[in-house]
DRENTI-249214 format. One line per field, with one value per residue (C-alpha): residue in one letter; x, y, z. Coordinates in steps of 0.25 Angstrom, whole numbers, plus 2048, in hexadecimal, padded with zeros to 3 digits. Layout:
! DRENTI-249214
tinu: A / ...
X: X / ...
Y: Y / ...
Z: Z / ...
//
This chain:
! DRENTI-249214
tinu: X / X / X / X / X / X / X / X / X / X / X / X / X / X / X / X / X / X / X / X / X / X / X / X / X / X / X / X / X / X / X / X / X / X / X / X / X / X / X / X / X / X / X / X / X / X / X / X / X / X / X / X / X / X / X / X / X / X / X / X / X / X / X / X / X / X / X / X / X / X / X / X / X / X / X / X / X / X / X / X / X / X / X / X / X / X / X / X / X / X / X / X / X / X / X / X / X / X / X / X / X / X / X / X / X / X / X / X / X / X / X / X / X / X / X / X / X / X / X / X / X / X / X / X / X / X / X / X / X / X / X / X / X / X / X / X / X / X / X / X / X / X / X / X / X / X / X / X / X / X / X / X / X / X / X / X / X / X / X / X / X / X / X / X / X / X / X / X / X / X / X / X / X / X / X / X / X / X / X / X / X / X / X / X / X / X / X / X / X / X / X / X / X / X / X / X / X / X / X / X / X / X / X / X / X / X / X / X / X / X / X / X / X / X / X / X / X / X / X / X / X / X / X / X / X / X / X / X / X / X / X / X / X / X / X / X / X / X / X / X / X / X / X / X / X / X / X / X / X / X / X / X / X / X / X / X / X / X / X / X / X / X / X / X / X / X / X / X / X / X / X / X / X / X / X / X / X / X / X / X / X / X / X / X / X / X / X / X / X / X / X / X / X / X / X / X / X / X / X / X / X / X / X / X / X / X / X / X / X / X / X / X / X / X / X / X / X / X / X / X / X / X / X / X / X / X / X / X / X / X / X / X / X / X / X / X / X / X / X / X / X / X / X / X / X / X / X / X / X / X / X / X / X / X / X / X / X / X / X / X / X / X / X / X / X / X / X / X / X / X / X / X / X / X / X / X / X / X / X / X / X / X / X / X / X / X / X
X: D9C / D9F / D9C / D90 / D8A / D8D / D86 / D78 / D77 / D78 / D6F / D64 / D66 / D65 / D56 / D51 / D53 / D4F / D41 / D40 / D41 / D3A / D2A / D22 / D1B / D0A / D00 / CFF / CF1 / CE9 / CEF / CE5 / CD9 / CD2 / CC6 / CBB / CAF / CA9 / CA4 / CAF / CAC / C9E / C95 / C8C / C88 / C8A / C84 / C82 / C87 / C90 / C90 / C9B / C9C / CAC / CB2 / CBD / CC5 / CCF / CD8 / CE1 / CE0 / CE1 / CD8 / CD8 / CD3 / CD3 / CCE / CC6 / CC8 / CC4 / CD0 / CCD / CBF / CBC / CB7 / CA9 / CA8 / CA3 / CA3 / CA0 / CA6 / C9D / C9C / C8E / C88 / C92 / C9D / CAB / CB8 / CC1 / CBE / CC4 / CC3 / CC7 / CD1 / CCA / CC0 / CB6 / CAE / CA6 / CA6 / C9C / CA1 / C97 / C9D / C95 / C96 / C94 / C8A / C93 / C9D / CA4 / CA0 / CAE / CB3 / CB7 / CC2 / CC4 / CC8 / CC4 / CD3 / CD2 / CDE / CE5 / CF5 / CF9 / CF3 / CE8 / CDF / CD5 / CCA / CC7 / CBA / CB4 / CAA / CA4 / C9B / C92 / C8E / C94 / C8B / C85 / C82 / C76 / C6F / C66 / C57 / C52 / C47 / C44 / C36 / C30 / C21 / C18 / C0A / C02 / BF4 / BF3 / BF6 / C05 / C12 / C1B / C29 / C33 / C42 / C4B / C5C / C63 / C72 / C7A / C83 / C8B / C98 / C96 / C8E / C80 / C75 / C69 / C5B / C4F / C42 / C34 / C2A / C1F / C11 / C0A / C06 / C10 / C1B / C28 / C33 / C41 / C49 / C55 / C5B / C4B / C4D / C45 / C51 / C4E / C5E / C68 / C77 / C7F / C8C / C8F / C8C / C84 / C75 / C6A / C5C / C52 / C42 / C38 / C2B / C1F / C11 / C06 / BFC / BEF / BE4 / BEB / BE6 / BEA / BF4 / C03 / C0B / C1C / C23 / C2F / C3B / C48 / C58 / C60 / C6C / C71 / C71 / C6F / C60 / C5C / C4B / C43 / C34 / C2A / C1D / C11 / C07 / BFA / BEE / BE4 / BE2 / BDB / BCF / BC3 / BB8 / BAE / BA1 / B92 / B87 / B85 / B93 / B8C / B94 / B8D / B7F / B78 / B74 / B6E / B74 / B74 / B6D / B74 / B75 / B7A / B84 / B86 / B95 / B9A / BA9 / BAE / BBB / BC2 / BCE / BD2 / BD5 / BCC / BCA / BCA / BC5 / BBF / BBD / BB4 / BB4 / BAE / BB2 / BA8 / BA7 / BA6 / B9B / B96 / B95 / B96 / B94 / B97 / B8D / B99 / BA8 / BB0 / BB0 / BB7 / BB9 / BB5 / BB9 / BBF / BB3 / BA9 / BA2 / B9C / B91 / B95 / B89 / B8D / B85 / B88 / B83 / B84 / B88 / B7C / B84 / B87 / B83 / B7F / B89 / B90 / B9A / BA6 / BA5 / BAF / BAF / BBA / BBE / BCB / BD1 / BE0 / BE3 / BDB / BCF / BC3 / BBD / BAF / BAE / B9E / B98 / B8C / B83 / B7D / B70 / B6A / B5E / B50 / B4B / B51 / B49 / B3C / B41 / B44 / B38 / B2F / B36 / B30 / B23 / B23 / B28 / B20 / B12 / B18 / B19 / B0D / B05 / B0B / B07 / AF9 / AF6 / AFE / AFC / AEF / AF2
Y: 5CD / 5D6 / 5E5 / 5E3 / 5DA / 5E2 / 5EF / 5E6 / 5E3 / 5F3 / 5F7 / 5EC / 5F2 / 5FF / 5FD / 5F6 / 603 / 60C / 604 / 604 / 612 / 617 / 615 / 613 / 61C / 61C / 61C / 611 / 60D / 60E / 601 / 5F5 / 5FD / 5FB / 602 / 5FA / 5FB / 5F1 / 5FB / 604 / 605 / 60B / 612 / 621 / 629 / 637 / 63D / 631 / 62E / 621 / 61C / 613 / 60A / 608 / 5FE / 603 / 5F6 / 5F8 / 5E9 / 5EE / 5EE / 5FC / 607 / 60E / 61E / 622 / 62E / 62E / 636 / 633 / 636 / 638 / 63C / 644 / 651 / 654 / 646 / 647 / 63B / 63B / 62F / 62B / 61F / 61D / 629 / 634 / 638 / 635 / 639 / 630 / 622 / 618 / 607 / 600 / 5F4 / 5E7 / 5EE / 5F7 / 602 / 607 / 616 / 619 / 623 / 62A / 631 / 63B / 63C / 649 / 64B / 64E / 645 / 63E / 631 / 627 / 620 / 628 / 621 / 628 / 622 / 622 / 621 / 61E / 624 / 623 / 626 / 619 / 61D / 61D / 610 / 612 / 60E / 610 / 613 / 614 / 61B / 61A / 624 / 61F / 62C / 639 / 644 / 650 / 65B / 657 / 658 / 64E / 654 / 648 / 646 / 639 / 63E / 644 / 640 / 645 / 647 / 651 / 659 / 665 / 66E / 666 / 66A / 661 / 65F / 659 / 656 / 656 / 655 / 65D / 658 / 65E / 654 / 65F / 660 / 670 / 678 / 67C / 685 / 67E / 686 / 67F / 681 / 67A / 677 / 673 / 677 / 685 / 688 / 67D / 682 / 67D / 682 / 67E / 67C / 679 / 679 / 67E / 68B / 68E / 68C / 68F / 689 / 682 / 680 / 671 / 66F / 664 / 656 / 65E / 65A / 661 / 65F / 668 / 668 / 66D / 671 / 670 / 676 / 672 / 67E / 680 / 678 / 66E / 660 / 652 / 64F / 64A / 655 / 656 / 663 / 663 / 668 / 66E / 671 / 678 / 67E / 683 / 677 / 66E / 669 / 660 / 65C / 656 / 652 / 652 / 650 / 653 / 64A / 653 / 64A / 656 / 661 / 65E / 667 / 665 / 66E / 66D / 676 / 674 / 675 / 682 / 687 / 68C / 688 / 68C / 688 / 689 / 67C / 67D / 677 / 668 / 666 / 65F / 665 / 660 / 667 / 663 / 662 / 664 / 65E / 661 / 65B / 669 / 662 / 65C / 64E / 644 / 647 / 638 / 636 / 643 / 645 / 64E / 651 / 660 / 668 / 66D / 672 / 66C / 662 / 662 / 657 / 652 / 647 / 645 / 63D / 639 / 63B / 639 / 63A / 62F / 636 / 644 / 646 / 654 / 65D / 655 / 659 / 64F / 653 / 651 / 652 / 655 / 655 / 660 / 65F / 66C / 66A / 66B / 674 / 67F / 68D / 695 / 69A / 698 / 68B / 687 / 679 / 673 / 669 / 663 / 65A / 654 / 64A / 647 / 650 / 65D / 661 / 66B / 673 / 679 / 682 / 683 / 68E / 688 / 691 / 68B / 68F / 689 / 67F / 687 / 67B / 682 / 68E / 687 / 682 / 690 / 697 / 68A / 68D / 69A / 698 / 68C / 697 / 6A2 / 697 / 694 / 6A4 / 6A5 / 69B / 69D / 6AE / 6A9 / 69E / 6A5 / 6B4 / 6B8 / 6B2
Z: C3E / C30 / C30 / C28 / C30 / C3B / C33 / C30 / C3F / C43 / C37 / C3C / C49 / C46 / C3F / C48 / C53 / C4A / C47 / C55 / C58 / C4C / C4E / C44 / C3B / C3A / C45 / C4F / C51 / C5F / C66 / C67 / C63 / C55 / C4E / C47 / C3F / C38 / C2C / C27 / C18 / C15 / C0B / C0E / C07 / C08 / C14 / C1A / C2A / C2B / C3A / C3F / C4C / C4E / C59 / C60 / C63 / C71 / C71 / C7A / C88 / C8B / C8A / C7F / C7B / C6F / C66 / C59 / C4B / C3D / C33 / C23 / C26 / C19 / C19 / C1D / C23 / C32 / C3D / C4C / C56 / C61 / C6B / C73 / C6C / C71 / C68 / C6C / C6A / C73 / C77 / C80 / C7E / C88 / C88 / C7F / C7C / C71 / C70 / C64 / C5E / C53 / C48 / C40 / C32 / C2B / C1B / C15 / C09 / BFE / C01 / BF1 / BEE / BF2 / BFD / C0C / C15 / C25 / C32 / C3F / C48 / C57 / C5C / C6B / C70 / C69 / C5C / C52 / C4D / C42 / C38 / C2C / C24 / C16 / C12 / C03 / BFF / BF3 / BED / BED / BF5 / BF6 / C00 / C08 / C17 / C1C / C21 / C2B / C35 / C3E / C3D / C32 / C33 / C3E / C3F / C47 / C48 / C42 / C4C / C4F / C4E / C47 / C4B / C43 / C49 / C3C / C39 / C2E / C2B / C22 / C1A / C13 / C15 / C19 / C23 / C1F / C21 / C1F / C1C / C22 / C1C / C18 / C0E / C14 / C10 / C12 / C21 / C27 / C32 / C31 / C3E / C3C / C49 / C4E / C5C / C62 / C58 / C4B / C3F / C31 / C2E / C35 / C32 / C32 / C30 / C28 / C2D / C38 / C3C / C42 / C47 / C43 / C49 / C3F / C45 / C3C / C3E / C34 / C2E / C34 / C32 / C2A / C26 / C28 / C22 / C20 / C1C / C17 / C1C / C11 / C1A / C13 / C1A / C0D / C0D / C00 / BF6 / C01 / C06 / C10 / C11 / C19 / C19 / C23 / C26 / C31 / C30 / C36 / C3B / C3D / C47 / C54 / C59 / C63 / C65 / C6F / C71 / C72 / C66 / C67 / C6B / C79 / C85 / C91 / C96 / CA3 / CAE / CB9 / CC7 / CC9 / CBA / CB0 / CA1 / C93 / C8C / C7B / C79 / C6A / C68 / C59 / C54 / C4D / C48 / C3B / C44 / C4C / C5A / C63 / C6F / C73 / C82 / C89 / C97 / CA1 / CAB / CB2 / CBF / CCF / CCF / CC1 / CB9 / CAA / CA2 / C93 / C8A / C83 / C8A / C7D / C6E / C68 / C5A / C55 / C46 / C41 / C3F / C47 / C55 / C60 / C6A / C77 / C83 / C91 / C9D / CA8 / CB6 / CC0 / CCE / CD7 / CDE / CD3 / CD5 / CCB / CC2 / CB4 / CB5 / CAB / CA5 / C9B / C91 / C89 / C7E / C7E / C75 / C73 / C69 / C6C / C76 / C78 / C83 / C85 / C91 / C96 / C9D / CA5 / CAF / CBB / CC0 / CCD / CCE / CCB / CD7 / CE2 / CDE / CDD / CEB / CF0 / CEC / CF2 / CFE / CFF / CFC / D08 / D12 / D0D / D0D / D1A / D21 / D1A / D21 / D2F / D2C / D29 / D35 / D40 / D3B / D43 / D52
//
């Protein structure tokens, strides 16, 4: 064998050690394990919330745990990784097997109109595997906040409080300190607040949320109607709004008396007497099914001519005749008797004051009585007197 041959055999191997004993350079993905999605390329909008389900994909044999990160997420971009509802920050896929994370990326308002690449990398001791996204914006922003509510009708009566349960987000890409105010009309009460105290501002950092009750109290004697209660978060050149509306049915009110306005009279024990009951319906809203019932005391007894109202329009009255019996047993005095009026919205009471005088028979009785015995000393005085 000549030299030169014998100088290509050492070089060969020569290289081939020092491949060998050189590794290579890069990073080694997570071995066996794969991330997918099935929508990695989307379109938002500025402000918008992008929510992805991602598979983690374990084909090997062994358990795997790995950690999460996002890498070239741009500036002012947020995201949160979850599984079951609960954020995570590690996760374990056994052998042959998947499990799902959700990745939820928050887009600031005034993010430029162009394309957005990040992503997500699962990384353990063996090294890192990752996928990519693509986010297009369509249309360059501007610095906004979202003003929301789940519910912004309701409806009441007149003397209701509405509450209101509302979110204010701020999309910025900066802290703010967001002035809370309304415009609704003159004699309406409006109550920001937030965490059970009364707020006139509240400060979110960017991409941060919060809920905020509003309280609000029509003006007295207000009419049906349906009514917007305009609602306003600012802060600086940025505004948020919100509409609302209470929708009033009426106000509920019951009045219940006699003709007269007199609530006391007299009955005598064991007599029965009629009583003329006047309810009114005070309100602004119909009264249905009126009910009327007494209290009176041990042993007496009433009865209704009528025991319920169907209707009773706002403004008008309905005559009511009640019939109430003394006990035989009362004694003369003044008794309580009450009667009320009670529907599902509101109720009235009439308290009575009714003296009891004892049966003019049993004096009739008494003085006959003594007449009989002083005929009857009489006559025994006059036929025996003189022996």
């Amino acid at each position: 064998m000549d030299k030169r041959i014998k100088n290509i055999i050492a070089f060969l191997i020569c290289s081939v050690l020092m491949m060998t004993l050189i590794k290579p350079q890069g990073t080694l993905a997570v071995e066996n394990v794969s991330l997918f999605t099935p929508y990695t390329g989307v379109s938002a909008s500025p402000g918008d919330t992008i929510e992805y389900t991602v598979g983690v994909i374990n084909n090997g044999s062994s358990i795997k745990n790995m950690s999460f990160s996002l890498e070239d997420l741009p500036e002012g971009w947020t995201y949160q990784l979850s599984a079951d509802g609960r954020e995570i920050q590690e996760l374990s896929v056994r052998g042959v097997s998947e499990e799902t994370i959700n990745l939820v990326i928050t887009v600031p308002g005034d993010v430029e109109q162009e394309d957005y690449r990040f992503n997500l990398v699962a990384t353990d001791e063996s090294g890192k595997s990752s996928l990519q996204f693509l986010v297009r914006i369509t249309e360059s922003g501007a610095s906004v906040s979202d003003f929301t509510t789940e519910q912004a009708n309701l409806q009441g009566h007149a003397d209701s409080q509405f509450t209101y349960t509302a979110t204010l987000r701020n999309r910025t890409a900066s802290q703010k300190n967001y002035a809370l105010s309304s415009k609704a009309g003159a004699g309406w009460g409006v109550v920001f607040k937030s965490g059970g105290d009364s707020v006139s501002s509240i400060a979110l950092e960017p991409n941060e949320s919060k809920d905020i009750t509003i309280e609000v109290t029509p003006p007295e004697n207000v009419e049906e109607g349906t009514f917007e209660i305009p609602i306003q978060a600012q802060a600086g050149d940025v505004t948020a709004e919100l509409t609302l509306e209470a929708v009033i049915t009426g106000s509920y009110g019951m009045e219940l008396t006699t003709p007269n306005g007199n609530l006391s009279t007299d009955i005598t024990a064991g007599d029965d007497k009629v009583i003329d009951l006047v309810v009114k319906n005070t309100g602004t809203a119909p009264l249905v099914d009126i009910n009327l019932s007494a209290q009176t005391p041990p042993n007496w007894e009433t009865e209704f001519d009528k025991s319920t109202i169907a209707q009773l329009e706002p403004g008008q009255s309905e005559t009511v005749k009640v019939k109430v019996t003394a006990s035989d047993e009362a004694i003369a005095g003044d008794y309580v008797a009450t009667f009320s009026a009670t529907s599902a919205e509101t109720s009235a009471n009439a308290t009575f004051r009714i003296s009891v005088e004892t049966s003019t028979l049993w004096g009739i009785v008494a003085v006959l009585i003594i007449l009989i015995v002083i005929a009857g000393l009489y006559y025994i005085v006059k036929k025996y007197g003189r022996r």
